[in-house]
VEXDREN-2710 file (C-alpha; in Angstrom, 1 decimal):
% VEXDREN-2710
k/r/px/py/pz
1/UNK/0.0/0.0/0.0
2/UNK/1.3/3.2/-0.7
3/UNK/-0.4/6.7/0.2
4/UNK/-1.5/8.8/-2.6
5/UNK/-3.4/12.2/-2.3
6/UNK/-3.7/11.3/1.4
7/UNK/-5.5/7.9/0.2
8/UNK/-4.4/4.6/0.5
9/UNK/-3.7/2.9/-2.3
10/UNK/-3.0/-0.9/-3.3
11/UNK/-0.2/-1.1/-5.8
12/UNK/1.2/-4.6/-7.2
13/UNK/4.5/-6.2/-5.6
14/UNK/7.4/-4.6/-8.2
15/UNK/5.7/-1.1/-8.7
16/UNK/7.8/1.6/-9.9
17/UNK/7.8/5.2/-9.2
18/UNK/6.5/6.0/-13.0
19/UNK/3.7/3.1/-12.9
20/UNK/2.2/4.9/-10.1
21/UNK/2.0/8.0/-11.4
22/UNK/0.6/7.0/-14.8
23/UNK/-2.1/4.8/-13.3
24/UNK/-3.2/7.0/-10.8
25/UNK/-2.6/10.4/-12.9
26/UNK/-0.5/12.2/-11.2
27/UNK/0.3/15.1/-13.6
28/UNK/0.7/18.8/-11.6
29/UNK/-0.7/21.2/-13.0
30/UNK/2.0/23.7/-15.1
31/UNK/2.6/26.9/-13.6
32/UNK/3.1/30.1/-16.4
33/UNK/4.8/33.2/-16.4
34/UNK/3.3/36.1/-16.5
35/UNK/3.4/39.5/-17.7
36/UNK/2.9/42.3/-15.3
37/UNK/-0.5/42.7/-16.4
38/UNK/-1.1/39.0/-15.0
39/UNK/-1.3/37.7/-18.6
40/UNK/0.4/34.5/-19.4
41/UNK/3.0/35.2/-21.5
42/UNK/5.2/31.7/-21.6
43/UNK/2.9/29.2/-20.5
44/UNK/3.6/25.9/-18.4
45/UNK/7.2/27.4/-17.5
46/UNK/7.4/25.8/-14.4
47/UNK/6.3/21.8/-14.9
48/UNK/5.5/20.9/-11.5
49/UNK/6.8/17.5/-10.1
50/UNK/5.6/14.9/-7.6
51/UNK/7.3/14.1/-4.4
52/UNK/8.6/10.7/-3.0
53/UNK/8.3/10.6/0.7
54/UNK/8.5/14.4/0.1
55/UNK/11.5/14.5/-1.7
56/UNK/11.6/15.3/-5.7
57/UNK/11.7/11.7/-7.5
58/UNK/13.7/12.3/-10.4
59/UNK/14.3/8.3/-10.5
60/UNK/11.8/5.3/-11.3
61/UNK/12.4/3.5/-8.2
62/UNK/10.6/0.2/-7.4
63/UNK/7.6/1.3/-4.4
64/UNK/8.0/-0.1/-0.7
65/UNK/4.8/-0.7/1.4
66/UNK/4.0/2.9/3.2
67/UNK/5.8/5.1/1.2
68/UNK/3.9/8.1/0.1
69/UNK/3.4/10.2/-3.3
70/UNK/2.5/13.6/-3.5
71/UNK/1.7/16.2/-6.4
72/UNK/3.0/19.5/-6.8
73/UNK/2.0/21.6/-8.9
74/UNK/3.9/24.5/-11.1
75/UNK/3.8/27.8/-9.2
76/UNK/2.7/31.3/-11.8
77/UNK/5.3/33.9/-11.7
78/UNK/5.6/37.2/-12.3
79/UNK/8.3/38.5/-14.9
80/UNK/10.6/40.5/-13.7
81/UNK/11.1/44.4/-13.4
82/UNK/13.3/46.5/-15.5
83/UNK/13.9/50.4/-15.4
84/UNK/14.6/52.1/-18.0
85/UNK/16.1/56.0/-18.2
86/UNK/14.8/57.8/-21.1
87/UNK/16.6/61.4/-21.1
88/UNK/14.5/64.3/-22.4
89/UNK/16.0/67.5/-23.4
90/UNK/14.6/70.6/-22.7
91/UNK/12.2/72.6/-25.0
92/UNK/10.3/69.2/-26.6
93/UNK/8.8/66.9/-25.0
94/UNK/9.9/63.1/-24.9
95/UNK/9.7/60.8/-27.0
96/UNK/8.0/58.7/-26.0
97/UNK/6.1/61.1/-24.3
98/UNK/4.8/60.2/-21.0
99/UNK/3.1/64.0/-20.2
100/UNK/2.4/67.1/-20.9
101/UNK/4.6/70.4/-21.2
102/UNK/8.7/69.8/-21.1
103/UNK/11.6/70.1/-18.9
104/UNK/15.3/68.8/-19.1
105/UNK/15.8/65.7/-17.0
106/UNK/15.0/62.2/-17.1
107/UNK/11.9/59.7/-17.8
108/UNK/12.3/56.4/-15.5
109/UNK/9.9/53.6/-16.6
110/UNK/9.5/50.7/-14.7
111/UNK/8.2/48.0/-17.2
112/UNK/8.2/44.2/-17.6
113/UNK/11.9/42.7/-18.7
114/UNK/10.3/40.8/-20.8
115/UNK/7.1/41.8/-22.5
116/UNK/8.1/45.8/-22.3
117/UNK/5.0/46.8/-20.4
118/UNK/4.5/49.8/-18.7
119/UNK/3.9/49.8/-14.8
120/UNK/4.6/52.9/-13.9
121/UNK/6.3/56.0/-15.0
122/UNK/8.1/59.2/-12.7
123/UNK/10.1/62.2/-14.2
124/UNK/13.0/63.7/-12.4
125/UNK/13.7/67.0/-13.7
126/UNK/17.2/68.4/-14.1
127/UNK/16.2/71.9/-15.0
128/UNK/12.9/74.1/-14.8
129/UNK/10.0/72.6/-15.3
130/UNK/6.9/73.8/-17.3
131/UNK/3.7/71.8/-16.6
132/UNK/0.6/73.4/-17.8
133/UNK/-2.0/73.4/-15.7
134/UNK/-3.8/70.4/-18.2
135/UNK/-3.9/67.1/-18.1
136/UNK/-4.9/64.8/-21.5
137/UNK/-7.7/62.4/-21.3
138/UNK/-6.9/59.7/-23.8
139/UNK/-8.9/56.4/-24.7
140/UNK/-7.5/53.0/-26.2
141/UNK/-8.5/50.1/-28.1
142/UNK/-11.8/51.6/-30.0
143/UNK/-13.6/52.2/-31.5
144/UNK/-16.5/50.2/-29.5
145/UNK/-20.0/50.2/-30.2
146/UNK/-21.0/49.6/-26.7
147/UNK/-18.6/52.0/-25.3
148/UNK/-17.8/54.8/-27.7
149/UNK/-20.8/56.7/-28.4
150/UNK/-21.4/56.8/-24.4
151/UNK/-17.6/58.1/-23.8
152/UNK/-18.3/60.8/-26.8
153/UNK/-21.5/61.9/-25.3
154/UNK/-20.1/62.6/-21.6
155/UNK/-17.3/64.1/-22.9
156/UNK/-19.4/66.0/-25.5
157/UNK/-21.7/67.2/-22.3
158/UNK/-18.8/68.3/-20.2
159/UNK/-17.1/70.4/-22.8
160/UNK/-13.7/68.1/-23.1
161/UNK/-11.4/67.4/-25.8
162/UNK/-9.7/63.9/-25.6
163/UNK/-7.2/61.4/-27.5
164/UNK/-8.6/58.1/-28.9
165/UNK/-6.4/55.5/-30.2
166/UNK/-8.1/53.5/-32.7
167/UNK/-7.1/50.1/-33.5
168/UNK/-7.0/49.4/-37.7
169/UNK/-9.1/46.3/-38.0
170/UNK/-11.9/48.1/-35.8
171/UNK/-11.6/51.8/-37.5
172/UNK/-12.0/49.6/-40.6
173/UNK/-15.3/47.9/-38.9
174/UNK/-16.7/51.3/-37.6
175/UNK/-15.5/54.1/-39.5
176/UNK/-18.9/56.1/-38.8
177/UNK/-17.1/56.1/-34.7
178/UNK/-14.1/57.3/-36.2
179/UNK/-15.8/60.0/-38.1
180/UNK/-17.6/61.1/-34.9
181/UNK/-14.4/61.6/-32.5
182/UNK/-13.6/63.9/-35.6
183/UNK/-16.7/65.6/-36.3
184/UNK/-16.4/66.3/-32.5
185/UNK/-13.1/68.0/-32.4
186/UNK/-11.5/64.9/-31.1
187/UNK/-7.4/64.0/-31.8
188/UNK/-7.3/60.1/-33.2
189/UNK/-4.2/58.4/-33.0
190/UNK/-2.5/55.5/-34.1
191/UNK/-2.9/52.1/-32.0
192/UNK/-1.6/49.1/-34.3
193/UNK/-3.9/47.2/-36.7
194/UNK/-4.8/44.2/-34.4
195/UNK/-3.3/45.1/-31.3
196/UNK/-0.8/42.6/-30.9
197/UNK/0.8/41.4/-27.3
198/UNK/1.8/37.5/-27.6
199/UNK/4.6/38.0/-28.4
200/UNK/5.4/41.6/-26.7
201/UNK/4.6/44.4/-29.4
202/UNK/8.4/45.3/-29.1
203/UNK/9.6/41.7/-29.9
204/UNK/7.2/41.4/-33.4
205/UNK/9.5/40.9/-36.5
206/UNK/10.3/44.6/-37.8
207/UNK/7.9/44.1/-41.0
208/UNK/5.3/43.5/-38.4
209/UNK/5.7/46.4/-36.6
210/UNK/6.3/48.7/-39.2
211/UNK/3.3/47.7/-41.1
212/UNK/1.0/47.8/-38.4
213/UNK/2.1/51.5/-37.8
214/UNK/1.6/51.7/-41.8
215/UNK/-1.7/50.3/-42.2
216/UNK/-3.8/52.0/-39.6
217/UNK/-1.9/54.9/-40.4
218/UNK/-3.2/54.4/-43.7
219/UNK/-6.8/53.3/-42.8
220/UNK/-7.0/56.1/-40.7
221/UNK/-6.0/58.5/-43.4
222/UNK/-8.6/56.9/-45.8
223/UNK/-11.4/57.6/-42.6
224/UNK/-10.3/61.3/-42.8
225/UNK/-8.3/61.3/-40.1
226/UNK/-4.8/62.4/-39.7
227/UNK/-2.7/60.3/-37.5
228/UNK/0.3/62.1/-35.5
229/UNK/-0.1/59.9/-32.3
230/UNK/0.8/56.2/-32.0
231/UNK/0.5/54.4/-28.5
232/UNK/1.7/50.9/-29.0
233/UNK/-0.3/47.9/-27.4
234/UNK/1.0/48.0/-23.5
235/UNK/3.3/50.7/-24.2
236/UNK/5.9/48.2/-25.1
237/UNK/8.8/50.0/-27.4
238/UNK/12.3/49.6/-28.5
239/UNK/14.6/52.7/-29.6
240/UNK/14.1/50.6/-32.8
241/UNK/10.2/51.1/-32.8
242/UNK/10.5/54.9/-32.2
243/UNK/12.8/55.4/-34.8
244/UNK/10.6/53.8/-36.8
245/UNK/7.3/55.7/-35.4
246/UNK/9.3/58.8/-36.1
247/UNK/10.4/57.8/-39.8
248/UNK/6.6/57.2/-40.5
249/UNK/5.9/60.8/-39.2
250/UNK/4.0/59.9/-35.6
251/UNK/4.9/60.8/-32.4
252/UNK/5.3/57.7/-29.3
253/UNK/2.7/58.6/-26.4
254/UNK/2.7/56.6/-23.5
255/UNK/1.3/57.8/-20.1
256/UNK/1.5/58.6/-16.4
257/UNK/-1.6/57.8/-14.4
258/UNK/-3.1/54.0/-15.5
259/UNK/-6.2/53.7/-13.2
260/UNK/-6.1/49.8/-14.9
261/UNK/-9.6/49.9/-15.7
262/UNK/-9.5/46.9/-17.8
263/UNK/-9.3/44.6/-15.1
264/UNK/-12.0/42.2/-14.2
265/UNK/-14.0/43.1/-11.5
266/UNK/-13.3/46.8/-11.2
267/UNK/-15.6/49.4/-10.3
268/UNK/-16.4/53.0/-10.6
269/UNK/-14.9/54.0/-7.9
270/UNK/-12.2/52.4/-7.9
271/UNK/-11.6/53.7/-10.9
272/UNK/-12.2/57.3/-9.8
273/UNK/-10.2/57.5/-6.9
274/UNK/-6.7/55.7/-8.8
275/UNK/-7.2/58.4/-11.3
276/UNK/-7.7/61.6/-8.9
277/UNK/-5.2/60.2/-6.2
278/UNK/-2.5/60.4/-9.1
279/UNK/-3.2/63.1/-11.2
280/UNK/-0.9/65.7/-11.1
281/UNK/-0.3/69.3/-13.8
282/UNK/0.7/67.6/-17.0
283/UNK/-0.6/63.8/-16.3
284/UNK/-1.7/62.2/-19.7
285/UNK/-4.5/59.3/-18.4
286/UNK/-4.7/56.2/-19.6
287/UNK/-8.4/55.1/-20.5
288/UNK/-10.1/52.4/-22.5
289/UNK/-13.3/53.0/-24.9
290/UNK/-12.8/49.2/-25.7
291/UNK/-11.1/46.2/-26.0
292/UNK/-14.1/44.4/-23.6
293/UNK/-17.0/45.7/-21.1
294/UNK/-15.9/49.2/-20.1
295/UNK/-19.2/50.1/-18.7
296/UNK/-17.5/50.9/-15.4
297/UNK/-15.1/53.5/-17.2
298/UNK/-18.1/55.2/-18.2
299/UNK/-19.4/55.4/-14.9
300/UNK/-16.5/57.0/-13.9
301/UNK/-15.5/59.3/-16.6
302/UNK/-17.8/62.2/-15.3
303/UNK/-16.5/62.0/-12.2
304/UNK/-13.4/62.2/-13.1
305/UNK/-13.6/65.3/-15.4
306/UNK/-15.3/66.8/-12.5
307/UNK/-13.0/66.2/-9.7
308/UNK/-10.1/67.2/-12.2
309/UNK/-11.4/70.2/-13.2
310/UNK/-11.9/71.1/-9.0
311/UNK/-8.1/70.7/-8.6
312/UNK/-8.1/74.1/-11.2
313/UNK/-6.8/72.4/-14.1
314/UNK/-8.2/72.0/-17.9
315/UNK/-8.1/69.2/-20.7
316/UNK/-5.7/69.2/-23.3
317/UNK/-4.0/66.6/-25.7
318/UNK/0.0/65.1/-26.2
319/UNK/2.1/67.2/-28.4
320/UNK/1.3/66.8/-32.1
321/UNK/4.9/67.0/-33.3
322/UNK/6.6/64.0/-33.9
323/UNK/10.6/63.6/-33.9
END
């Protein structure tokens, strides 16, 4: 008898270690790594392994009466963190451009080693500072029938002028959206055609990445828009990718406040208060008119232009000028 799972099990005489665990099924479950958004982005990294009398059996041992087997599973992890110093000379603003206004100094980014996302962003200045009393509302990953038209109405109603990045192959879907953030005074941008992130945008083949910047670019164009702006999917860049952003005449924009209201689960409020707790003179905001059920970002997004607008500052958009 051997002890499986905390059961007792009856196993023939001359058993081995790898009988066991193919009769009885003991396969752990794999663990993944993950992005920093909690995404899976190398799956079943970590194997798992099961236990002989709690040690790893890497053997094939023949079983004694009253030993015991145990399963465990693969444990997710968390990619690392890398920072990154971006410097940004004085007069223009950075590129990529995390906010508004400019100063000399330095951008540090705090992203994932491995898929390039953004997790946070802080400036250190090196030299005066000019931060206009403005922060830019901008919107990713429309246009979206079931969000869009309710984002362009509040914001419409309030009197604010906001950035939407559109993806390609849903500007191509919905062009009459597209046409509406224009008819309203709204900047469009560039977000990719399909909004690729397995593998990191970054790590796309450079034909990939250069003609997903072409294409929307170009479907965009064809909408009546004219594309300046291009926020890659996650904010994941290389210098390679800007130069390239900048040969095709658009300007990187990132952000500094990410109230992460893509995430399952989240509310209003929540919403509200990571948004107003972190704004600052200058903060570009990092919103979503689509991508999945944003109906909670709509909820918020009055009470966010109203609790901005009591801190004494106005709506603008990123700089227009690219590199």
């Amino acid at each position: 008898m051997v002890t499986i799972r905390g059961d007792q099990r009856p196993v023939p005489r001359g058993a081995t270690f790898d009988m066991a665990v193919r009769v009885f099924g003991l396969w752990p479950a794999p663990g993944d790594l993950l992005d920093v958004q909690g995404r899976p982005l190398r799956p079943g990294i970590d194997a798992g392994y099961v236990t002989l009398d709690g040690r790893h059996e890497t053997g094939n041992p023949v079983l004694r009466d009253g030993q015991v087997l145990r399963v465990v599973d693969g444990t997710d992890r968390t990619e690392a963190l890398t920072h990154v110093v971006i410097p940004v000379p004085a007069g223009q603003p950075g590129n990529p451009q995390f906010f508004l206004g400019n100063a000399p100094g330095d951008q540090i980014v705090t992203r994932g080693a491995l898929s390039g996302e953004v997790v946070s962003t802080v400036f250190r200045a090196s030299g005066p500072v000019h931060r206009p009393q403005r922060v830019a509302l901008t919107f990713d990953d429309g246009p979206w029938p079931a969000t869009t038209p309710s984002v362009m109405e509040i914001l419409r109603r309030l009197g604010v002028r906001a950035t939407f990045f559109d993806v390609g192959y849903l500007a191509r879907a919905r062009p009459d959206l597209v046409r509406q953030e224009l008819e309203a005074g709204m900047v469009v941008g560039n977000h990719s055609w399909d909004h690729p992130i397995t593998p990191p945008f970054r790590e796309l083949p450079r034909k990939r990445i250069a003609s997903e910047i072409r294409r929307t670019s170009a479907e965009l164009e064809a909408i009546g828009a004219a594309p300046q702006l291009f926020r890659p999917p996650g904010g994941s860049y290389s210098p390679w990718m800007l130069r390239e952003a900048a040969r095709q005449g658009v300007r990187v924009v990132l952000w500094s406040v990410d109230p992460r209201d893509w995430q399952p689960g989240t509310t209003a409020r929540r919403i509200v208060h990571a948004v107003l707790s972190h704004v600052r003179p200058g903060s570009i905001i990092l919103l979503h008119d689509g991508g999945g059920d944003r109906s909670a970002t709509v909820r918020a997004l009055p009470r966010i232009i109203r609790g901005i607008r009591k801190m004494g500052l106005a709506f603008g958009v990123p700089s227009l000028t690219a590199n």
